[in-house]
C-alpha positions, 0 to 999 in steps of 0.5 A, spaced: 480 541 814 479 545 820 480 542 827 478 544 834 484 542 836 482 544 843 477 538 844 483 533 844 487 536 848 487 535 856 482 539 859 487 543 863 491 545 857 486 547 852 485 553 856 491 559 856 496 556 861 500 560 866 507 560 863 513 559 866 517 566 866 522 566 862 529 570 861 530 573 854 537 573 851 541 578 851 541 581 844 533 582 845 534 585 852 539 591 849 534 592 843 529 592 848 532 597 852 535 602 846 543 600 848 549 597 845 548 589 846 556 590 848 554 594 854 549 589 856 550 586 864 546 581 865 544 579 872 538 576 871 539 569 870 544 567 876 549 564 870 556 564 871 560 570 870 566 566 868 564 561 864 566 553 863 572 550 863 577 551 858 577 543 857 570 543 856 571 547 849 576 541 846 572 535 849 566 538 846 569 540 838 572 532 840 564 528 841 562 523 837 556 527 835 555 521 829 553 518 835 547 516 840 549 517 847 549 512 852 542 511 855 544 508 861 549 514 862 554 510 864 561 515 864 557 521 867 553 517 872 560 515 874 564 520 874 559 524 879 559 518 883 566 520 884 564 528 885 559 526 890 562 521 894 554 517 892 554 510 889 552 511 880 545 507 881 543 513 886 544 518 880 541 519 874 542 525 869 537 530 865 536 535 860 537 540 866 535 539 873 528 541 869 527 534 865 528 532 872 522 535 875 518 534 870 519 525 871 518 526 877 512 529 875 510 524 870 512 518 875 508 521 882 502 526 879 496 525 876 491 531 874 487 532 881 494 530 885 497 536 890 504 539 891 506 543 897 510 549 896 513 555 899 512 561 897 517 565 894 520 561 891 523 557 884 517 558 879 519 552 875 514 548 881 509 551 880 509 552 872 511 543 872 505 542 876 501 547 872 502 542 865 501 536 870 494 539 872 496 539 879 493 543 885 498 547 887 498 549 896 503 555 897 504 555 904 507 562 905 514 562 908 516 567 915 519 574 916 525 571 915 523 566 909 524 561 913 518 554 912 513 555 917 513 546 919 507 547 923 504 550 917 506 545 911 504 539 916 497 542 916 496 543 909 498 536 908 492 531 905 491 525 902 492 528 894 498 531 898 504 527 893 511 531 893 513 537 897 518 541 894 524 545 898 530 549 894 536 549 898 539 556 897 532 558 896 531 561 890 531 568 890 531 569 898 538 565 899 537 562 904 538 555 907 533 549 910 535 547 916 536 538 917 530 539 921 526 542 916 528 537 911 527 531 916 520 534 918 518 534 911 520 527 909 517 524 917 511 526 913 511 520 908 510 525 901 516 525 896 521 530 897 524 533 893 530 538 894 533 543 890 540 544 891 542 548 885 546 552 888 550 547 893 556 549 891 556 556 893 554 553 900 557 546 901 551 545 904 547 539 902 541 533 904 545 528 901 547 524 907 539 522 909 538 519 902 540 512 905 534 513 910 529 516 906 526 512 899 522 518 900 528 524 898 530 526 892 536 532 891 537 536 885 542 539 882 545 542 876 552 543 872 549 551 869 551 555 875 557 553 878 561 549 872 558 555 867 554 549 862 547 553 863 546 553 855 547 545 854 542 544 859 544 538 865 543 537 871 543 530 875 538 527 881 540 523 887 535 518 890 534 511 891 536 506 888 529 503 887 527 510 884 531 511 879 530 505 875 524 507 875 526 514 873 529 510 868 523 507 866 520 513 864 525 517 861 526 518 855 533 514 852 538 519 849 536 524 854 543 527 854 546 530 848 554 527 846 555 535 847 553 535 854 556 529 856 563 531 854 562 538 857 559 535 864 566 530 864 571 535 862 568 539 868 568 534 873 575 533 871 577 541 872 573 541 877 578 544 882 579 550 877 572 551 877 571 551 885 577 557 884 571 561 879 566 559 885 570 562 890 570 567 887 563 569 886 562 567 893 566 573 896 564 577 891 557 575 893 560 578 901 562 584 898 555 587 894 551 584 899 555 589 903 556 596 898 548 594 898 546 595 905 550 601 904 546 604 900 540 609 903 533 605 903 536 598 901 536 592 904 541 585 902 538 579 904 544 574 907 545 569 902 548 562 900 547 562 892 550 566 887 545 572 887 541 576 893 535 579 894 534 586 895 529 590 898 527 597 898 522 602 900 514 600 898 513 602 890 521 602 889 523 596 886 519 597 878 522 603 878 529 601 880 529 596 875 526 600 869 533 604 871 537 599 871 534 596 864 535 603 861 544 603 863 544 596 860 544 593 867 539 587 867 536 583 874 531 579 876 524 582 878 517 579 881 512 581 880 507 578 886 504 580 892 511 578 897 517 580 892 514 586 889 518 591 893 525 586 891 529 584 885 534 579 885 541 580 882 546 575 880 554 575 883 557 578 877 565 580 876 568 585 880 567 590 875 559 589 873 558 590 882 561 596 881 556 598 875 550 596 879 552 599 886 554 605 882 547 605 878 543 604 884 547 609 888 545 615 882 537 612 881 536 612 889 
């Protein structure tokens, strides 16, 4: 029997969606390429060079995978209760910081509604808003990829339902202001900030949740506790809205193996502030051989990446040259960035490739 499927679809899905680009993994990447997947430095997806904890391999090898995990996450909510200095019933856990933008979706949008958004940025928006069958208003960042606040309060209307701000921005590595966050939450919409990256910076909204039943904060265990592949990430909001977060997610979102790892981590957190550290200051230095270079522009950043510029039509050929040494960043492909990529904060020794590379390809 054959069914056209797509006439039980929902009409915005039924068509070709613009899917969210995606990283291929390393194996894939030297194959594509002609290298050997040894040789592989991978820059493209702002992972940690220096992995998880130690702890965390044991606490995983010892999780009681026959068993469901707790639904409420209790250990987990407890624990970041403690790192984050929030009460537990302000903190709820996703399957990544990702699950945690699409409740929010599911829990605030519906076809028709409008998110506010500042391009460039983190694409995952976009992408949550695009399965929604959400309008999407892009409002165009400055010179310095600052929010324009007058622009955004303009392009506000009444299907206007959340408003996304990532904090370092990804991947221009800036920071949004307290001012440019409380202007944002004047504007009564849902805010959501995305600090993935908080880390790397120390710099966070947190504080202005107790004022604003309107804030949720993101963040995520994969860059700085090196968990990327067992995919968790929390939230920080009201009380009142995570009950209802609650409500909709779905109960063992959480895997035992995560769970574990998430705990560890938190409990060799100051170990792993040692990595962090470290990626910050070679954050410092790469930014600083790159703005050597002839023709090359490193944006300041407080993630654990930077966006390099270059003279117009430079980038994709930039990329091809690195891709074909095996070394890996992160190209976009849109009118702002075409003339950028991003590359992650790798060791000492994979800066060195890239600089070196770059040094001979420009």
């Amino acid at each position: 029997m054959t069914v056209d499927l797509t006439k039980l679809m929902r009409p915005h899905l039924a068509g070709d969606v613009q899917t969210y680009d995606s990283m291929d993994p390393p194996e894939v990447l030297a194959q594509q390429y002609g290298v050997a997947p040894e040789d592989v430095i991978k820059l493209n997806g702002n992972e940690n060079p220096y992995g998880y904890s130690p702890k965390v391999r044991d606490a995983v090898a010892n999780a009681p995978l026959q068993h469901y995990p707790d639904p409420m996450q209790r250990r987990m909510r407890d624990a970041l209760s403690d790192y984050t200095g929030l009460g537990p019933e302000h903190i709820i856990l996703g399957a990544g910081s990702d699950e945690l933008i699409h409740l929010v979706f599911q829990m605030f949008v519906a076809p028709g509604d409008k998110i506010l958004d500042f391009d460039p940025t983190f694409g995952m928006y976009n992408f949550c808003a695009r399965v929604a069958g959400a309008t999407i208003e892009m409002v165009p960042r400055d010179e310095l990829f600052e929010i324009d606040l007058d622009a955004a309060r303009s392009a506000i209307d009444d299907r206007t339902k959340i408003i996304f701000v990532a904090t370092p921005n990804n991947p221009t590595g800036n920071l949004a202001s307290d001012d440019q966050i409380a202007g944002l939450l004047d504007t009564g919409r849902v805010v959501v900030v995305d600090e993935a990256y908080f880390e790397f910076c120390g710099e966070t909204s947190a504080s202005m949740i107790a004022e604003h039943d309107n804030l949720v904060i993101l963040r995520t265990m994969s860059k700085w506790a090196g968990l990327a592949g067992l995919r968790i990430g929390y939230g920080m909001m009201s009380e009142d809205l995570v009950r209802r977060i609650f409500d909709i997610k779905p109960p063992y979102n959480i895997n035992v193996a995560a769970e574990a790892a998430l705990l560890a981590s938190l409990e060799d957190a100051p170990a792993l502030q040692e990595n962090v550290q470290l990626i910050v200051d070679e954050r410092e230095r790469l930014t600083s051989l790159l703005n050597e270079l002839p023709g090359v522009t490193c944006w300041p950043s407080s993630g654990n990446y930077v966006l390099c510029q270059f003279a117009p039509g430079r980038a994709p050929e930039l990329y091809q040259g690195l891709a074909r040494k095996g070394i890996f960043v992160r190209f976009f492909n849109t009118d702002r960035l075409r003339d950028c990529f991003r590359a992650a904060i790798g060791t000492p020794e994979q800066t060195d490739a890239l600089v070196d590379a770059l040094r001979e390809l420009v």
